[in-house]
N, C-alpha and C positions, 0 to 999 in steps of 0.2 A: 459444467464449469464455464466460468463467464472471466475471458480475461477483459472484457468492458469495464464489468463491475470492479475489478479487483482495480484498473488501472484508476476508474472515476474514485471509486476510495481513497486511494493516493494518493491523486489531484487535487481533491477536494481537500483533505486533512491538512496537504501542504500547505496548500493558498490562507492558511487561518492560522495565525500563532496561537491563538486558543485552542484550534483543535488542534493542534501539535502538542500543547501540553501537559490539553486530557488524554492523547493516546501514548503520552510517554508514561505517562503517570497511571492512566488505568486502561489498559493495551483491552481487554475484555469486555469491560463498562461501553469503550467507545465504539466499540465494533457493533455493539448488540444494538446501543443508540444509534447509530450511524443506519444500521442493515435496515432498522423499524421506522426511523424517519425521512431519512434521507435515497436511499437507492433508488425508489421508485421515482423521486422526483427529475425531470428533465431538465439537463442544465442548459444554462442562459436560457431558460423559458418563461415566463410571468408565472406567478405564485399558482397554485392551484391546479397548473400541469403536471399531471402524472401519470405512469403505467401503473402495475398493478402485481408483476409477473419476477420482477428480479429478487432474487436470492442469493447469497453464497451457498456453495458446497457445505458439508463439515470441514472437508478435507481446506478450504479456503479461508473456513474461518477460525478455523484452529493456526494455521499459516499467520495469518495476520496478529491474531491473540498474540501469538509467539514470537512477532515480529522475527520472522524468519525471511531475510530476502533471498537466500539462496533456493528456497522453497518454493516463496513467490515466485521467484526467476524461474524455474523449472515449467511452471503452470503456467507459464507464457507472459507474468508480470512485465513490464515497460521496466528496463535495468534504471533510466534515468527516474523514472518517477522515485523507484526506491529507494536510490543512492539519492537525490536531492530531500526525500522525507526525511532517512533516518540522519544524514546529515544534516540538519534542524533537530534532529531529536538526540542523539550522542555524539556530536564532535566535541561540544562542551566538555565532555569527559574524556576527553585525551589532551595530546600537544598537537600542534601543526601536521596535517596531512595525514595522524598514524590512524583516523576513523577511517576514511579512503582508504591506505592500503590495507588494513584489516578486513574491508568491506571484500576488495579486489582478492587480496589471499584467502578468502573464503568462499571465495567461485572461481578460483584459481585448475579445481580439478573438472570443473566441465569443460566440453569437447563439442567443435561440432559434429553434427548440427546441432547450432539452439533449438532453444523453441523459437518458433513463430511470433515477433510481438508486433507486427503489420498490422497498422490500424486501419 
C-alpha cells in the first residue's frame, strides 16, 4: 500500500477541474487513466521524468473507484485531500455545509489512533 500514491491522486485530480469532472463522472475510467499515465510521473519535474514502480493496491483501487473516504481514511489517505476533492465533486448536490457534515458523520465512528497520514 502506498499512501504517497493515493494522496498524489487526490492532489493531482483536485488541482484540475477537468479532472474533477471525469472522476465524478466516471470514478473507474479515471483511476485506470490516471494509475497508467500519470502515477509514475514525478511531480513538479520537466516532462519525461518518471519512475517505473508505483501502483495501487486492489484494495486502493477499488477504495478510489468507490470513492470511499472513510476507506481511504483508514489506509492512511490525507483527511484534507479527500474532504477538499470530494467537496469539488458533491457539495453541488446538497445545501450549505450538509456535504461536510455528512463527510464528518461518516468517520464520526473511528477512534484513535488514526492512521498515520505524516508525510
Amino acid at each position: 500500500m502506498s499512501r504517497y500514491l493515493l494522496d498524489k491522486f487526490l492532489f493531482t485530480i483536485d488541482r484540475d477541474p477537468e479532472l474533477v469532472e471525469r472522476y465524478r463522472a466516471d470514478a473507474a475510467g479515471t483511476v485506470a487513466w490516471w494509475e497508467a499515465e500519470m502515477a509514475n510521473r514525478i511531480l513538479n519535474c520537466t516532462s519525461g521524468e518518471q519512475s517505473t514502480w508505483l501502483a495501487f493496491t486492489d484494495e486502493e483501487r477499488q477504495a478510489l473507484v468507490a470513492q470511499d473516504h472513510v476507506t481511504l481514511f483508514r489506509m492512511g489517505a490525507h483527511p484534507f485531500l479527500t474532504l477538499t476533492l470530494f467537496i469539488a465533486m458533491f457539495e453541488r448536490d446538497h445545501g450549505p455545509l450538509e456535504y461536510q457534515k455528512a463527510y464528518g458523520k461518516a468517520m464520526e465512528h473511528l477512534r484513535l489512533p488514526y492512521p498515520d497520514i505524516a508525510t
